[in-house]
C-alpha positions in Angstrom: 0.0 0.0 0.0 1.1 3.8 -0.5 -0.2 6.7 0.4 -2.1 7.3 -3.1 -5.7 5.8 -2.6 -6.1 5.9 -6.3 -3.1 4.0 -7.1 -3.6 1.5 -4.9 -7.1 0.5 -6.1 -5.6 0.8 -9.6 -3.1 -1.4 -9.1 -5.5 -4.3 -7.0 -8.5 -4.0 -9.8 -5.9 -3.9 -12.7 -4.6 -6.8 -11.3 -7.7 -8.9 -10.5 -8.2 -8.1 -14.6 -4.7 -9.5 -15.2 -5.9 -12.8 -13.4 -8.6 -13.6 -15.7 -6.7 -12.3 -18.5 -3.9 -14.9 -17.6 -6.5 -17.5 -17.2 -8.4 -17.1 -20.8 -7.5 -19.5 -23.1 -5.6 -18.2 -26.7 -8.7 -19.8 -28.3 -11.1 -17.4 -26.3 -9.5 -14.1 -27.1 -11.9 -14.3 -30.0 -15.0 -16.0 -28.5 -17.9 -13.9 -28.1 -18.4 -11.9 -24.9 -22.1 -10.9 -23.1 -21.4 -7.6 -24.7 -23.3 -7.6 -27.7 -21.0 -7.7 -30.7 -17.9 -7.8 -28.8 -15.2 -10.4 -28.6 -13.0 -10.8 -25.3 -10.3 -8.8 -27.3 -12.7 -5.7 -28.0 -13.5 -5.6 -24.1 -9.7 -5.2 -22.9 -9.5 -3.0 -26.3 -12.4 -1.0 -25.0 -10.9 -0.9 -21.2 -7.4 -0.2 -22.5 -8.8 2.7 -25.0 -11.2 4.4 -22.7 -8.3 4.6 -20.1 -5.8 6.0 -22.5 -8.4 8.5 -24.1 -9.6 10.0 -20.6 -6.3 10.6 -19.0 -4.7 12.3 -23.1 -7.6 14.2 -23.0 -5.8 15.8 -20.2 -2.7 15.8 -20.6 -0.9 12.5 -19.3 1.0 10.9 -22.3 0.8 7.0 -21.7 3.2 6.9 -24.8 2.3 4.0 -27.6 -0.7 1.8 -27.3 0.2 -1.4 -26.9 -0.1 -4.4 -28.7 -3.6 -6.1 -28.4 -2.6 -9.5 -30.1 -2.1 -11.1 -26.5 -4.5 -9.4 -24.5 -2.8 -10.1 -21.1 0.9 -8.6 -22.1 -0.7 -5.4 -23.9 -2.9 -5.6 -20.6 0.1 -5.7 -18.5 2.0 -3.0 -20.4 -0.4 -0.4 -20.2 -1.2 -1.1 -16.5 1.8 -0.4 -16.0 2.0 2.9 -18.0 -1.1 3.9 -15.9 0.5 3.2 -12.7 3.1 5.5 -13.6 0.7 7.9 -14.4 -1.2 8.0 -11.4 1.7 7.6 -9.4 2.3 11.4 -9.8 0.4 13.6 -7.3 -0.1 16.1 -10.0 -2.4 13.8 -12.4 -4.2 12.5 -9.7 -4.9 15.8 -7.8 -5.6 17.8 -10.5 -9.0 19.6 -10.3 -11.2 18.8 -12.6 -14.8 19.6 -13.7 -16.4 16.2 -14.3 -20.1 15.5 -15.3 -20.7 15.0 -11.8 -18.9 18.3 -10.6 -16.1 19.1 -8.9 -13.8 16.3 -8.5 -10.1 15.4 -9.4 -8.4 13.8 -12.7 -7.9 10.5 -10.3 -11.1 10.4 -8.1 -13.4 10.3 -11.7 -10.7 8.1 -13.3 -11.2 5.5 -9.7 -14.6 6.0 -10.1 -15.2 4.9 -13.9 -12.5 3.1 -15.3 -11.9 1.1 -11.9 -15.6 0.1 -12.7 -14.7 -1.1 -16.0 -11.9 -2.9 -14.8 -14.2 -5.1 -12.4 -17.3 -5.8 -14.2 -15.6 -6.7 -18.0 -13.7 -9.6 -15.9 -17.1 -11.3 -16.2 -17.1 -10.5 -19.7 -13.3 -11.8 -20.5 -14.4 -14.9 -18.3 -17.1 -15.5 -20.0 -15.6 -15.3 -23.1 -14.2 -18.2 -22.4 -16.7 -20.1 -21.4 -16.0 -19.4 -17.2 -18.1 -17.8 -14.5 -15.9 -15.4 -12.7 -16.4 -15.2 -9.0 -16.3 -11.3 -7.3 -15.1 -10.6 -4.0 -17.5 -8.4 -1.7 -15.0 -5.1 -2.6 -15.5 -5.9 -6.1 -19.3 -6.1 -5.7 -19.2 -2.9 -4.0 -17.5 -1.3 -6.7 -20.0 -2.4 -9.3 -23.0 -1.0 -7.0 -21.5 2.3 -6.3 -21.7 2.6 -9.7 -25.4 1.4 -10.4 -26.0 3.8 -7.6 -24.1 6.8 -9.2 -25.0 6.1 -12.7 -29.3 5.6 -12.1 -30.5 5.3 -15.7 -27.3 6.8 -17.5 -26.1 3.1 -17.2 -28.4 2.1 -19.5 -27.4 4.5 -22.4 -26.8 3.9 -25.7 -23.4 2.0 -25.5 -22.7 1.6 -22.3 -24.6 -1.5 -20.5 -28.2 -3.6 -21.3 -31.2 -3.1 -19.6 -31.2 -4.8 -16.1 -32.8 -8.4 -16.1 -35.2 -9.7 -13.6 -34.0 -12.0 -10.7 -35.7 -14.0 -8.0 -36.1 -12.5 -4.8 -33.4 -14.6 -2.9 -30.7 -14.3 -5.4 -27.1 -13.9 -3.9 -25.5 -10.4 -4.2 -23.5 -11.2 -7.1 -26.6 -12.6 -9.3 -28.1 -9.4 -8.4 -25.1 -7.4 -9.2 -24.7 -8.5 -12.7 -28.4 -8.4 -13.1 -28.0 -4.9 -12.8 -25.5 -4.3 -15.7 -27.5 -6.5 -18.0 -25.6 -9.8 -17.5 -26.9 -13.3 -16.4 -25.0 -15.1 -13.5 -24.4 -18.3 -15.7 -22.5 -18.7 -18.4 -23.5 -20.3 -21.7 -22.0 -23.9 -22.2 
């Protein structure tokens, strides 16, 4: 742990996409994932884009985009660019208008992309034809941002309407309810 908040729940949910990454079969990279239309490559494409575009759109040069053709190293090299990134006081605590108001470059960065990087492990997982299991912070991470998000979640783009689950289903059923996505994966 350091003494940058930010960083350190970059680095923990950056990992925990590393794991799955690491775990998904070659074969899978090109399987379909629950996101309509997109493979498990176009999810860390999408995770790895949206991270770069946010933080060049002010200012922070993660330098080249890396290679998507093994998902996990071009995973693993831009984490790493990001780490070094947010490991400057300046990025993270730089004021920043967001859609929400006043916040900083690293809070709204925590606050989206460390989304992202928590619920697609389903999607990567699932992609390959596994259930992935979230702990109770990762869970929390994916309500705070049902809560925050209220309707905008179900946009044009960003996740399908919520489906219907029984009354007594577990937390993590209900979770992925929530983002459009079914607790079972197709065999």
């Amino acid at each position: 742990m350091t003494d940058n908040p930010i960083l350190d729940a970059y680095t923990a949910r950056a990992a925990g996409l590393a794991a799955v990454l690491d775990a998904t079969s070659p074969a899978a990279r090109d399987a379909p994932s629950p996101c309509a239309g997109w493979t498990a490559r176009d999810v860390v494409a999408h995770v790895v884009d949206t991270q770069r575009d946010y933080l060049a759109r002010h200012d922070v040069d993660l330098g080249p985009r890396p290679d998507l053709a093994d998902p996990a190293a071009g995973w693993r090299t831009h984490a790493a660019a990001v780490r070094t990134a947010l490991a400057d006081p300046d990025v993270v605590d730089r004021p920043f208008e967001s859609v929400t108001g006043p916040s900083t470059l690293g809070a709204t960065f925590d606050m989206f992309y460390g989304f992202d990087m928590v619920a697609h492990r389903w999607d990567v997982a699932a992609a390959d034809g596994r259930a992935h299991r979230f702990t109770d912070e990762d869970l929390d991470v994916i309500e705070g941002m049902v809560a925050a998000m209220g309707e905008h979640l179900y946009g044009d783009g960003v996740c399908a309407p919520p489906l219907e689950v029984p009354a007594d289903a577990d937390r993590q059923t209900r979770a992925l309810a929530a983002l459009g996505r079914r607790a079972t994966v197709p065999a």
